[in-house]
N, C-alpha and C positions, 0 to 999 in steps of 0.2 A: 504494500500500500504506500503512495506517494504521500509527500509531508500536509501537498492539500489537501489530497483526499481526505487524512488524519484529520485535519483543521473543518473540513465544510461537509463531513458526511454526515448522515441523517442519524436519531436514533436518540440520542441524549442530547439535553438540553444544551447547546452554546450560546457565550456570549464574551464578548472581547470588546475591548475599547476600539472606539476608528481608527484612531493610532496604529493599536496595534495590527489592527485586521490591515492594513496597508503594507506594512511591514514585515508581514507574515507572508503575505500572498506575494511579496515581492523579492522574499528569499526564496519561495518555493519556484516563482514563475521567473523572474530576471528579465531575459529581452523577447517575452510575448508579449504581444501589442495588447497595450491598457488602453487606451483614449485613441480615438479616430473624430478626429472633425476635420472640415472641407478643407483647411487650410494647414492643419500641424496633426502629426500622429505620437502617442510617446508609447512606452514599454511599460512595464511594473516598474523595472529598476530607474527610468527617469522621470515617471513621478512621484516614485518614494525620496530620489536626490532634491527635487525639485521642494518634495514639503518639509526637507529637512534644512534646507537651506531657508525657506521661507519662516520654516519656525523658528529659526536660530537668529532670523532679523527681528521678529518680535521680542523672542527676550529680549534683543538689544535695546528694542524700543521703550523696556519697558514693560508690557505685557505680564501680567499673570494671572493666577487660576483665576476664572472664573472672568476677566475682565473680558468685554465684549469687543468683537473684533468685526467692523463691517466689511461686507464685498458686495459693491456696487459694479457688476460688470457683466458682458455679453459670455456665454457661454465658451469653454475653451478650458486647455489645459489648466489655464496659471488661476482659474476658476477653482477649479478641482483639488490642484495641489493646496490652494489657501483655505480650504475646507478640511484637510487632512492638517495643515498644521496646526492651525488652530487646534488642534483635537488631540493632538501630539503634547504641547505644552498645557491641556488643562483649561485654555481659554473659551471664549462662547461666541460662535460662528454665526453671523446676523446678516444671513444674505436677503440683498435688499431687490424689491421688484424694481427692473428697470421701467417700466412703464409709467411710474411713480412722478408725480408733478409735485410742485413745490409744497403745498401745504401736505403730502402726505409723508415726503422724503422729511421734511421738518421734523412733524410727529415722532418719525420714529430713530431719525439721528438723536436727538433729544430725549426719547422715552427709553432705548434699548442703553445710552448714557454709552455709545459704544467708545473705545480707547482709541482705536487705530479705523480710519476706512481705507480700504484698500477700491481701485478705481481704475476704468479703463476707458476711454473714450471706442467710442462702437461707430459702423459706416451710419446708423441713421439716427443717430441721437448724441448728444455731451454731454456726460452727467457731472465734467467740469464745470460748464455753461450752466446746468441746473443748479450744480451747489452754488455757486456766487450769487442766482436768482432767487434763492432758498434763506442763505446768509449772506447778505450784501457787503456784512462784516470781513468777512474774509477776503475778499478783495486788497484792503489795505494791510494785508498781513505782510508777511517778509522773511525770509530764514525758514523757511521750512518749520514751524514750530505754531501750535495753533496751544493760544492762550487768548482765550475770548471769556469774556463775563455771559455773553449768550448762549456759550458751549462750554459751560463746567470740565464738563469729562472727555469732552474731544481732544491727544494730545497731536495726534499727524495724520495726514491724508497721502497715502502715496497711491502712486501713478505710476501705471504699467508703460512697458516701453512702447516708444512712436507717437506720443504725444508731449509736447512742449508743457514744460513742468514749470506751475504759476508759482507767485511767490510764496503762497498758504504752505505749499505741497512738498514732496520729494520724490527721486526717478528712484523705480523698485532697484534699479541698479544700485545704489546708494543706500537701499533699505537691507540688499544684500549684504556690500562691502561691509557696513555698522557689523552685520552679524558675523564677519570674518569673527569677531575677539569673543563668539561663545563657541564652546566646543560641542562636538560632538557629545560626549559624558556629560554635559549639561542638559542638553535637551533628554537625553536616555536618562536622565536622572528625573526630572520633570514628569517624565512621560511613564513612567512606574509608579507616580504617584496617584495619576488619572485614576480615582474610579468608576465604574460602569454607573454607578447612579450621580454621578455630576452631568450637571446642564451638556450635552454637547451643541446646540443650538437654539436659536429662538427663529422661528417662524411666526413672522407677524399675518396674522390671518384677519379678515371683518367679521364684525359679530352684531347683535344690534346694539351693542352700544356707540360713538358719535363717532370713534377711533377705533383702528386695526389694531388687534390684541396681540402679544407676546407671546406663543406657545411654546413653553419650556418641554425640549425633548431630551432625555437624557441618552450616552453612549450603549447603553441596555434599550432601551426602547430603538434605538435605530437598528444596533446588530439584530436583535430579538424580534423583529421584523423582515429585514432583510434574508435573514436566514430562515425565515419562513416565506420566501417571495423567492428564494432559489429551490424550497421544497415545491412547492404547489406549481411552478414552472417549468420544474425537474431542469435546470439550469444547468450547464457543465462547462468545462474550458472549452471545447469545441464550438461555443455559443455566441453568435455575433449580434448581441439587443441593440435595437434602434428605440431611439425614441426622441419624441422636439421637443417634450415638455421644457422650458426650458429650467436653467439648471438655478433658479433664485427660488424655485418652488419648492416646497418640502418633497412635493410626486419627483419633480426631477432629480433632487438629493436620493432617494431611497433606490430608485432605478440606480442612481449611478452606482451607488454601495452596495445593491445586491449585484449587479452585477461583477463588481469587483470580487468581492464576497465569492461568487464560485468561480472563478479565476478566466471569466470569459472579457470577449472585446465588448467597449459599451462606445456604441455609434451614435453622432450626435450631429446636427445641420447646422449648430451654432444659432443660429437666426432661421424660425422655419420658413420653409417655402413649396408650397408644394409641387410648383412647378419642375423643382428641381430634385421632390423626393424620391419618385420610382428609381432615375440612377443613382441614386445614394444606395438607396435600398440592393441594387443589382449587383454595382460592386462593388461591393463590402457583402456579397451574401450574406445578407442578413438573415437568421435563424429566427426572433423573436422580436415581433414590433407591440412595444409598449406605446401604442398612439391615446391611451385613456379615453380623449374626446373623439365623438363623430363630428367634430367641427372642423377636428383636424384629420382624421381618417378620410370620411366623406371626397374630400378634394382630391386626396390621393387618388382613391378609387375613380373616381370617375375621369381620371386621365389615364389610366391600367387600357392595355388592351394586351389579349394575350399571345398575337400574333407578333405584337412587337417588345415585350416584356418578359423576361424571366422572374417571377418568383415563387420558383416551384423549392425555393430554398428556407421560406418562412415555415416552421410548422407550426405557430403560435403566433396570439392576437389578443392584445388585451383592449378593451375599447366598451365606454359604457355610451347606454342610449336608450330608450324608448326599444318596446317588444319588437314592431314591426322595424323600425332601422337597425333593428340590431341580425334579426333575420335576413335584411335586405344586402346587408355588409358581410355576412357570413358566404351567402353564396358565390361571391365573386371568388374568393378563396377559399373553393368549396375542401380543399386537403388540409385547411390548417385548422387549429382547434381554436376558434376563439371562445375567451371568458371574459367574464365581467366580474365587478367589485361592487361594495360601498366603503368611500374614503370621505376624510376628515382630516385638517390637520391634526385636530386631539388627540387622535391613534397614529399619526408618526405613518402619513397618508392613510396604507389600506387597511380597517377593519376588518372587511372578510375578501374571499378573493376564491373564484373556484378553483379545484384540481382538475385537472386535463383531462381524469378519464369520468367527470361528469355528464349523465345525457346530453343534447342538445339540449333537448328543451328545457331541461332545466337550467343550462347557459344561457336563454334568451327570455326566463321568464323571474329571475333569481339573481341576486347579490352576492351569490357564494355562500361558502362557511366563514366564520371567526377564523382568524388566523390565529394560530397555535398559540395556547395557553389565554387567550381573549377569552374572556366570560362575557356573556351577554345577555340583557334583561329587555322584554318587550314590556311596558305597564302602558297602566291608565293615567294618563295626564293629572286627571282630577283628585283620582284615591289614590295612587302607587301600588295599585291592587297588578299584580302579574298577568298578560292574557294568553289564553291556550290559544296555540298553533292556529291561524289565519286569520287573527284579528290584529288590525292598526293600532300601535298606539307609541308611548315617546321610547327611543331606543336610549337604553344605559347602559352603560359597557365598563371594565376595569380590565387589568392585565399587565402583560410586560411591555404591551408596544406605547400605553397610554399616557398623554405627557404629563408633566406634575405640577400644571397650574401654569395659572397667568402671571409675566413676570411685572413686578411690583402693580401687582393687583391683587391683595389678598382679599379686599372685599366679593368682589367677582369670582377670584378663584372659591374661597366656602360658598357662594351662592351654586354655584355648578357641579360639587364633592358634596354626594351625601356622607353622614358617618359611618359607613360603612365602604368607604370609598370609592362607591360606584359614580360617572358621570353622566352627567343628566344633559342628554347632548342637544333637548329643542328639536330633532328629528323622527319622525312618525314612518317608521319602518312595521312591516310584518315578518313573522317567521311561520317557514314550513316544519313540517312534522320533523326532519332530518336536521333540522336548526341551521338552513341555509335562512340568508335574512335580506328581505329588501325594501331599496329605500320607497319610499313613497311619498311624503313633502315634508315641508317644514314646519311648525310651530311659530320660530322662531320669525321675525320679521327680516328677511334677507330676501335677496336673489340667487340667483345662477346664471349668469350671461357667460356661455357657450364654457362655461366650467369656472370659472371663477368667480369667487366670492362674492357679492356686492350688498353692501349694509346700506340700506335704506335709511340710518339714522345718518351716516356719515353724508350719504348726499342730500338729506335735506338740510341737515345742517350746514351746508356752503350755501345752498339756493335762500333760506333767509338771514344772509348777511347782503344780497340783492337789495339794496334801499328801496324797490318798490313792493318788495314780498313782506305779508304778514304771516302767514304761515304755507306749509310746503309738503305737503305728504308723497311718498315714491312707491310706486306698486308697481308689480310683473306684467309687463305686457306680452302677449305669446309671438313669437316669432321664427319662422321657417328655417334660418341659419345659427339664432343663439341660443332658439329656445326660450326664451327670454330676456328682456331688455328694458332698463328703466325707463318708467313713463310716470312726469310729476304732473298733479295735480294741486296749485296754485291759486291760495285768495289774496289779494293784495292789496295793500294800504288805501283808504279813504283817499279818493283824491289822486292815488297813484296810474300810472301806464305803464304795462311791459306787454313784449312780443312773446310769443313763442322760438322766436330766432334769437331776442335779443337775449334769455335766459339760457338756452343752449350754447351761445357764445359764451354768455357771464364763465361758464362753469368750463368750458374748454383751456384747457394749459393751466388749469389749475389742480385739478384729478385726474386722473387715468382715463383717457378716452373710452373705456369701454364702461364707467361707472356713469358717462354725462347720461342726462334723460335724451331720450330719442325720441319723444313725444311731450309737450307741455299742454294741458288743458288747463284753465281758467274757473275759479267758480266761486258762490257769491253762500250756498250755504251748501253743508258737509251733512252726508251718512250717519247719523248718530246712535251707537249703542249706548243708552246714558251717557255717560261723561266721557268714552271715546270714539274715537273716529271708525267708522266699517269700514276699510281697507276691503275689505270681500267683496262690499260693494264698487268701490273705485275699482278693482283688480276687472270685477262682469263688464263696468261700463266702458273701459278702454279697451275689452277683448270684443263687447259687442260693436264698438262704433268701427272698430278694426273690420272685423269680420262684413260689415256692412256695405266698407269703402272696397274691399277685393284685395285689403294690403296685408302681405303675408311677411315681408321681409322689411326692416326699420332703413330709414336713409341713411348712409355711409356720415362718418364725423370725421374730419379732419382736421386734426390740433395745430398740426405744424403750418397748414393756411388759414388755420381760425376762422374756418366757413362749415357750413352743412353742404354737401356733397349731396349732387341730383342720383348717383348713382347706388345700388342694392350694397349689401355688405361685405358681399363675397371678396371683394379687393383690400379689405381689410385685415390688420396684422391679427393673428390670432387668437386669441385668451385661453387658458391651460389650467390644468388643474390648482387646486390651494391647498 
């Protein structure tokens, strides 16, 4: 039996720090290709040099247990490696959504209180240009050394190479050279000290409260996932995963670690496209395409044709969706096994997730099992009374993949831990007799725009700082390509005027394009359940006035011209799981 085999085989419980698990798999595997994206490939053994060099610049920096380390950058090795150092020294890895506009990147520079952000300028964005629009402060910085009364716990901002390094910042080159003067036996000292139940990362996820929450994952909840996502995948070194999620997501963290985890190649687009995904897919024979959303599968597929495409190489398909799309996406690739999940940040992504030799049908009509050691409770919203096999009600869950609260949020974190530690997750799932379980909506006042999170508290709370908005409510409007997409409903001040346009602009390049409303309705009196608003009702009237007009897909938004786009959504960047 080979050392990996020893390390990744089934049967007894494992679990290892990130650290480690990079480490281990990189003395057993050396120069087998770890990382493929369009542009740089690396081995195990150069991206284990690579995070031990990045960790050794963080001591230098400074850096320790526990302090939080941002990475604001596009997809790519020096991604990946800064995730593994961070994890090596003890620290807490805060990758941040590049999509992120000023008031959200603020929030959580500020909230997550991170030490170091580490930063790449990408071909369609600057998240240099954003931070100076973010803190104007930093601008007049100087010396590389970030000592601002607005930013307590920010000490540096570095900057990957190919971009002109401003006065705030330093070139990772420089962040390297600092670490020439820690050793080896320093970081290996460090990194022995890691335990499996320390923070490995914060994943800020929306919730309905006004702000994206901190979801504290520890090194035990990511391995003790991961290595349940190489079981039920049956995962091996001969395995070449794709997937776009991209890599600031917790879904694209766990993809990349389980795949590391059984010592296979993990293939990645950098920036998805679909245009350009079939040859990805081709060569790199790709064995296992982790595409999660049919927002992003969908596109692939309908440029596949099989006269001029090979991929008789995929045997496996993970992708969630509605019964009938999930059907519709199965047959094209009618040889590979597609499964489906229900994920959550909370559970460190997937909660359950099926095994490959599940019927069909019950891959198209089912959420999987719990993944290993997950315990999982259906109840009554009302009483926390348990219900038998095929009734809906709030899903709770505990286990090893489960994170451990919200960071400095202890009020919110006990609202959501009962005493008995289960989590009470706001989502209304059912389970079958064999205790596969799925989703079915939410409680919770949120969305889902084409997989990604979107808290209805957070966007009405920008829409009334609008001087002509008195109040502002956001509800799901249905839609062909996201499945859903905000649509606000607006009463505005005595005496006030706004557009429909002009509120859709208000809110563009301030939030993530995919959270602005794609619909603004007007109105003069509201839905009332006693003292609050029927959302049920605003959700019937924006899907009935839809359904009425023939409009099945919301109008394209784009930030970067600060206009509403005549055109459908399809040429829009993607949204991906949270």
């Amino acid at each position: 039996m080979s050392e990996l085999q020893s390390l990744s085989g089934s049967g007894w419980v494992r679990a290892e720090t990130v650290g480690d698990l990079l480490d281990s798999r990189a003395e057993a595997l050396g120069s087998e290709p770890a990382l493929v994206f369009p542009e740089e490939r690396a081995t195990y053994q150069e991206l284990a040099a690579r995070a031990d060099a990045l960790a050794r610049s963080m001591l230098a920096m400074g850096v320790d247990r526990g302090d939080r380390v941002g990475i604001l950058m596009p997809a790519c090795t020096e991604l990946a490696a800064l995730l593994f150092a961070a994890a090596k020294i003890g620290a807490v890895a805060v990758p941040v959504n590049a999509r992120f506009k000023p008031v959200e990147l603020e929030h959580i520079v500020k909230h997550s209180g991170m030490k170091v952000l580490f930063t790449a300028e990408t071909p369609v964005n600057s998240p240099l240009e954003l931070l100076v629009r973010t803190f104007p402060e930093l601008a007049d910085v100087t010396g590389g050394a970030v000592e601002l009364p607005t930013l307590p716990e920010l000490r540096r901002v570095v900057v990957s190479e190919g971009a002109q390094v401003p006065g705030y910042a330093i070139g990772v080159a420089e962040a390297i050279e600092m670490g020439g003067a820690i050793s080896a036996e320093q970081v290996r000292a460090r990194q022995s000290s890691v335990r499996l139940r320390d923070t490995m990362m914060l994943v800020y996820t929306s919730g309905t409260t006004a702000a994206p929450k901190g979801a504290m994952l520890s090194h035990e909840a990511v391995s003790r996932l991961t290595t349940g996502i190489v079981e039920r995948l049956e995962l091996t070194r001969q395995d070449n995963v794709w997937t776009a999620i991209p890599l600031f997501h917790g879904g694209g963290i766990s993809f990349l670690i389980s795949t590391l985890s059984a010592g296979a190649t993990f293939v990645h687009p950098g920036l998805f496209d679909p245009a350009t995904t079939l040859p990805l897919l081709i060569d790199n024979r790709v064995t296992v395409a982790l595409a999660a959303f049919e927002t992003i599968w969908l596109p692939v597929l309908s440029r596949y044709n099989p006269q001029e495409h090979d991929l008789t190489s995929i045997r496996a398909v993970m992708v969630v969706g509605v019964e009938e799309r999930l059907r519709q996406m199965a047959e094209v690739l009618p040889w590979a096994t597609q499964v489906s999940c229900v994920a959550m940040t909370e559970s460190c992504a997937f909660l359950s997730l099926h095994r490959l030799d599940d019927p069909f049908e019950v891959r198209v009509t089912t959420g999987g099992h719990p993944m290993p050691g997950m315990e999982v409770r259906v109840v009554d919203p009302e009483t926390g009374e348990d219900l038998p096999p095929g009734a809906e009600g709030e899903l709770l869950f505990r286990g090893p993949n489960a994170f451990d609260g919200y960071f400095r949020d202890p009020e919110l974190t006990r609202e959501v831990f009962d005493e008995e530690g289960w989590f009470h997750s706001g989502d209304v799932v059912r389970r079958d007799e064999d205790g596969r379980i799925t989703f079915v909506s939410r409680l919770k006042d949120m969305l889902k725009v084409g997989g990604e999170n979107v808290s209805a508290a957070e966007v009405e709370g920008l829409l009334i700082t609008h001087p002509a908005v008195k109040l502002a409510q956001v509800v799901a409007a249905p839609d062909e390509y996201y499945v859903e997409v905000p649509a606000a409903f607006i009463e505005l001040k005595p005496g006030q005027e706004a557009t429909e346009e002009e509120l859709i602009h208000f809110c563009l390049g301030k939030i993530a394009t995919y959270r602005v409303p794609r619909y603004v309705r007007f109105v003069t009196e509201w839905p009332m359940s006693g003292t609050k608003i029927k959302k049920v009702d605003l959700r019937a009237r924006i899907a009935e006035e839809l359904k009425a007009k023939g409009i099945t897909r919301a109008p394209r938004l784009d930030s970067r011209a600060g206009m509403v786009a005549d055109t459908g959504g399809a040429g829009e960047p993607q949204p991906a799981a949270g």
